[in-house]
C-alpha positions as CSV (number, residue, x, y, z in Angstrom):
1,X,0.0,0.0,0.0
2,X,1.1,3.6,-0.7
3,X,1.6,6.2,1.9
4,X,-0.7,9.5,1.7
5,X,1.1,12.6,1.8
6,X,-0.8,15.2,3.4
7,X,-0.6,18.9,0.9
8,X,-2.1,22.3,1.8
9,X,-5.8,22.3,2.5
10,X,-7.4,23.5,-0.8
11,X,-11.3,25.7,0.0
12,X,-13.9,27.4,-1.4
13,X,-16.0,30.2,0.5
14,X,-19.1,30.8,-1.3
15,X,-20.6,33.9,-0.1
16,X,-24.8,35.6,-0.8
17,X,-24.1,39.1,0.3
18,X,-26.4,42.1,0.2
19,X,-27.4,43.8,-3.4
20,X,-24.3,46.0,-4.8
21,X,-22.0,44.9,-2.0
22,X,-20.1,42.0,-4.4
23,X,-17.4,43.6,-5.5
24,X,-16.6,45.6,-1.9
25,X,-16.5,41.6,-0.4
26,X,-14.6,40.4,-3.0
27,X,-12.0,43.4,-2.7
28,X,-11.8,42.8,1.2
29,X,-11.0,38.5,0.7
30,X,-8.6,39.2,-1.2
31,X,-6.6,40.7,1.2
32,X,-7.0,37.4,3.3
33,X,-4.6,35.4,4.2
34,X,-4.9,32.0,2.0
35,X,-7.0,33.5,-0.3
36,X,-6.1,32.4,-4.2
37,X,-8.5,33.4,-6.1
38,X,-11.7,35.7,-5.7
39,X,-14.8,35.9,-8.5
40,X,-17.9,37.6,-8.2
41,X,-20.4,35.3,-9.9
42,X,-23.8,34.8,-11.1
43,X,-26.3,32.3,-9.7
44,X,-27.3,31.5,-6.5
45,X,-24.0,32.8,-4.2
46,X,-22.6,36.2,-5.5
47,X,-18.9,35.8,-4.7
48,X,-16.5,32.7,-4.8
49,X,-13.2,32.4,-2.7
50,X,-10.5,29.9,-3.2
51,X,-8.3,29.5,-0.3
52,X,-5.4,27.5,0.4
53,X,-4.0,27.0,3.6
54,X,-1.8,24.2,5.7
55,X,-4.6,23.3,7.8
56,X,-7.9,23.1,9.1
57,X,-7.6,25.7,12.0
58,X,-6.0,28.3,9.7
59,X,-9.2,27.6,7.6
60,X,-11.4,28.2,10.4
61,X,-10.0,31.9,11.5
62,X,-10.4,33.1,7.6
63,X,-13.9,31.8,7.3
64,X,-15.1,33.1,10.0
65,X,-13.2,36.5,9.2
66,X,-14.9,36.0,6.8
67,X,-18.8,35.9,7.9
68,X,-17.7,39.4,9.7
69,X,-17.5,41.3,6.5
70,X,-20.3,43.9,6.0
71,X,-22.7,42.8,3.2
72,X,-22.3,39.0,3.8
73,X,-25.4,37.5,4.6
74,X,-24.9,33.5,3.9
75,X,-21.5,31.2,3.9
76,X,-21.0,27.8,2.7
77,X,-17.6,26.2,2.5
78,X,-17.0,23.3,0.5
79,X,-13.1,21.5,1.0
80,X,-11.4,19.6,-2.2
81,X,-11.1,16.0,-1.2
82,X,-8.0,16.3,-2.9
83,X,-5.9,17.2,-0.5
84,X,-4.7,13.6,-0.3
85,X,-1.8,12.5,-2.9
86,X,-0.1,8.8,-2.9
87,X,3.5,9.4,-2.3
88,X,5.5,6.0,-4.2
89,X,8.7,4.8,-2.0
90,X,7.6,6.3,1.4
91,X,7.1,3.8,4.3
């Protein structure tokens, strides 16, 4: 059998946020730390974070930095299972 490797915890925030505040959330995450990537987006969230970080606790403090921001009315965070990787020769 393989060994897992663990790699940096890979996120995404999605944020609803009040009418006309998209791009004033999306210019505060990005200032985050962790934070990749920001889009504001159509549909039924208005902004989408990607965040990458080394662990679950780090995670925690941004997110719910994150639920502070004016505007933002409704989180959900979904994490990659892909944060697993085989590793070939470890034991």
């Amino acid at each position: 059998m393989r060994d897992l490797e663990l790699r940096n915890l890979v996120s995404y925030l999605l944020f609803l946020v009040e009418v006309g505040d998209e791009h004033d959330v999306a210019d505060e995450l990005k200032r985050f730390p962790g934070v990749t990537e920001v889009q504001v987006v159509y549909g039924e969230y208005d902004v989408i974070a990607r965040v990458e970080l080394s662990d679950l606790a780090l995670l925690d403090e941004v997110v719910t930095m994150a639920r502070k921001l004016p505007g933002v009315t409704r989180t959900s965070t979904l994490i990659s299972a892909g944060i697993m990787q085989h590793v070939e020769g470890k034991s």
